[in-house]
C-alpha angles and dihedrals in degrees: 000000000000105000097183108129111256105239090210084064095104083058091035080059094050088059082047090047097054098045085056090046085052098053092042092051098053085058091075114004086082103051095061092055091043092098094046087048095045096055094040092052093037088239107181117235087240087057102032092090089065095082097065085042117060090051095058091037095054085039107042082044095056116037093086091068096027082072104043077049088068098050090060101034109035129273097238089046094054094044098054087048086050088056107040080047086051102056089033087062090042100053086045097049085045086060102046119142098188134017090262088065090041088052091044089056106038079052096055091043082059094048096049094044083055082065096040106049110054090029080056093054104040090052084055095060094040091048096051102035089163106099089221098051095033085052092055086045092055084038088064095034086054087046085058103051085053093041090045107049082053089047092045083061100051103040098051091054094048084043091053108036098046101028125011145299092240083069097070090065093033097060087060078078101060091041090049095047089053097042094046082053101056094040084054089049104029106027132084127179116215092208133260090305086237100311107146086189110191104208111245093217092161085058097044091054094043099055101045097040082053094051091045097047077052105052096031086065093048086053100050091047096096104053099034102031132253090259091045110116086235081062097041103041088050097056092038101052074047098059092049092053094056090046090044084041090055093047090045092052088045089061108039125086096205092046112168076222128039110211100207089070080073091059094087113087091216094049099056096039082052087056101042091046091053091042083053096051095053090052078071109030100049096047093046088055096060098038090052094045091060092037085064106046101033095029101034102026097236118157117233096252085053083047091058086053102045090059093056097091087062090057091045095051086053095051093042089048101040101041100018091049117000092049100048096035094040097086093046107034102031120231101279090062083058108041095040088063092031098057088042086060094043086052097049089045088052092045095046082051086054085066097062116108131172104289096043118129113234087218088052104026113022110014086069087051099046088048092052100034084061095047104054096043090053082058096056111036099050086058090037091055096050097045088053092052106032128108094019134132121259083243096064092041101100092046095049087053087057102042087054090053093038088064096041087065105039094049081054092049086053098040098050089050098043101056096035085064087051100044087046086049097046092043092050085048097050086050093049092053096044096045114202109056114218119182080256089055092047087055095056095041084054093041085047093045101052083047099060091044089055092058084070087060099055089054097048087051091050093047084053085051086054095055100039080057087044113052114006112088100155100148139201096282091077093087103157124071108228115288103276089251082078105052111131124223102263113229104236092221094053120030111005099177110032098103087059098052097048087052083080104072139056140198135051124308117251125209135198120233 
């Protein structure tokens, strides 16, 4: 195999940049539009949730299997299909006409980012094998990552507000064509490396029909009941695929999850803190998406605004902190204040009502929610993914994003049912229902539902304390092959951070 460095690889990475671009603005470029769309397609609130959800859910679900595609099939195949996919679901959910078209196409952008992502990121290490350089080329994908969950804002709200919502699905098209273009042109796969993967499809449809039953009887919760057979069949049916889905990886010599990565005590208190964590910060996004443009009035444009000082807050805490304290104080030092933060910032956001001011009552909450987050996830990141073969590192990238998604799916469907309960209780107790009324049940409603959040933060904070003792004496992030593809809604700049270091990481016994 010719190892000589392609001298088209700093365009190659453009291609790269902009599928990643793709995947982290439809994060939250979507969000913003969700109330216009919502009110244009007569979504009810009960279903409006959907539409983030079926995106993580397809995509959490299916990572897993969208990278080992890309070991038997070719990474630069699989990422041009992902992107092609990716437009083609796009274009379809820009032209629906119901919120059945809108959910078929939000599912297939999440199946096709399942095939981008970690196809994009695996051309990438196998296009700048040089540390240094492969180092600078994670430095800008991480860059983008940051840039593009505050560009996602912001442009959702200018699509939206001068043009259309459909737009914010639509200018996927124009990103996907280029980029197809230069992968076609720039990038060149050096084959599977030897890898003769054999696709775990039991697994696959295990997993995902497990995470759907899941979050299918969350969902339902509000409108049949938690007790209702609908709520408790689902969870149920749920519960029994993950098992089947365990006994099925332990079995099977080609598993999309190897079980024994879960082996290590730090590794798996680093997942289920992320996946925590996401239970919060996903919810909280929509509720206060919708909080700022039918409570306060704000446009969509003035909504993507008024998110910046989240992103802000993680970049601040991931580069500005994490990434300079992580070598000297080990990650635990870092998440269990970090998560603290993140809980008193949700819990200050619990206290807005309908006449509260964003510079007073929600501006403070948004700057330390990021912050603390950026302190957690960079640390968390590198816990999950440090100490592994080269071998697992693909799979442990996935699984990290795998969890990053599903804790969002849950998370999503969860406290809206909460919020939707707590809303339909507050109107039951209060009788006639006024459009002033029907502010404070909403507003009533998103706070209780926060309050969800805080817990599952503090029970992040719990675990972090419980189970992660990395010490200082890790004192290297894990080798940039293993980078995970950050989620924009929860950690924009990690993948630039870890850029940064080198080496393996160590760990103390």
């Amino acid at each position: 195999m010719d190892t000589t460095p392609d001298p088209r690889r700093w365009w190659g990475l453009a291609a790269i940049g902009l599928a990643q671009l793709m995947v982290v603005l439809d994060m939250t470029i979507v969000n913003i539009a969700l109330p216009t769309a919502q009110a244009d397609l007569g979504i009810s609130d009960a279903d409006r949730q959907w539409v983030i959800t079926a995106y993580t859910l397809a995509f959490g679900g299916l990572l897993l299997l969208g990278g080992r595609l890309g070991d038997v099939f070719g990474r630069r195949n699989t990422l041009i299909v992902g992107l092609i996919g990716f437009a083609a679901a796009s274009a379809f959910g820009g032209v629906a006409q119901s919120l059945t078209m809108l959910l078929i196409a939000r599912a297939l952008q999440g199946v096709f980012a399942a095939l981008l992502a970690p196809a994009a990121l695996s051309m990438l290490n196998v296009t700048f094998t040089e540390p240094r350089e492969r180092a600078r080329a994670l430095g800008v994908y991480g860059a983008i990552a940051g840039g593009g969950a505050a560009l996602g804002l912001i442009l959702g709200g200018t699509l939206t507000q001068y043009l259309d919502w459909r737009w914010t699905l639509m200018v996927n098209v124009p990103i996907a064509a280029v980029a197809v273009i230069g992968a076609v042109m720039f990038l060149r796969d050096p084959g599977r490396n030897g890898v003769h993967a054999r696709l775990d499809i039991p697994g696959a449809l295990l997993a995902t029909g497990g995470l759907l039953a899941l979050v299918y009887g969350l969902s339902e919760a509000e409108s049949d009941g938690w007790s209702s057979a609908i709520v408790l069949g689902s969870l149920a049916v749920g519960a029994l695929l993950l098992a089947v889905f365990v006994l099925v990886e332990r079995r099977t010599p080609h598993a999309l999850l190897p079980l024994h990565l879960l082996r290590d005590r730090n590794r798996v208190g680093a997942l289920v803190t992320v996946g925590l964590t996401q239970v919060g910060m996903f919810g909280v996004f929509l509720f206060l998406t919708y909080y700022m443009q039918g409570i306060q009035g704000f446009s969509p444009l003035e909504t993507g605004f008024a998110f910046l000082p989240m992103v802000v807050g993680m970049m601040t805490g991931s580069v500005g902190i994490s990434a300079r304290l992580l070598p000297r104080v080990g990650p635990r030092r870092l998440m269990v204040p970090g998560l603290a933060i993140a809980a008193a910032a949700l819990a200050f956001l619990t206290q807005i009502d309908v006449g509260s001011s964003y510079a007073v009552h929600v501006l403070p909450g948004l700057l330390f929610l990021g912050l603390g987050m950026g302190m957690t996830f960079m640390p968390s990141m590198a816990t999950a993914t440090g100490g592994v073969r080269g071998t697992d590192a693909g799979v442990v990238s996935a699984t990290l994003n795998t969890t990053q998604q599903v804790g969002g799916s849950i998370g999503i469907a969860l406290l809206n049912t909460v919020a939707a309960s707590a809303t339909s209780s507050w109107i039951a107790s209060h009788g006639a229902l006024t459009d002033a009324a029907g502010a404070e049940a909403a507003v009533y409603g998103f706070t209780t539902a926060m309050w969800i959040s805080v817990g599952a933060v503090l029970l992040g904070l719990v675990v972090a304390a419980t189970l992660i003792n990395v010490g200082p004496a890790a004192r290297h992030m894990p080798d940039a092959a293993v980078a995970p593809v950050p989620d924009a809604a929860a950690e924009p700049a990690a993948v630039a951070a870890l850029a940064h270091e080198e080496g393996p990481a160590e760990r103390r016994p």
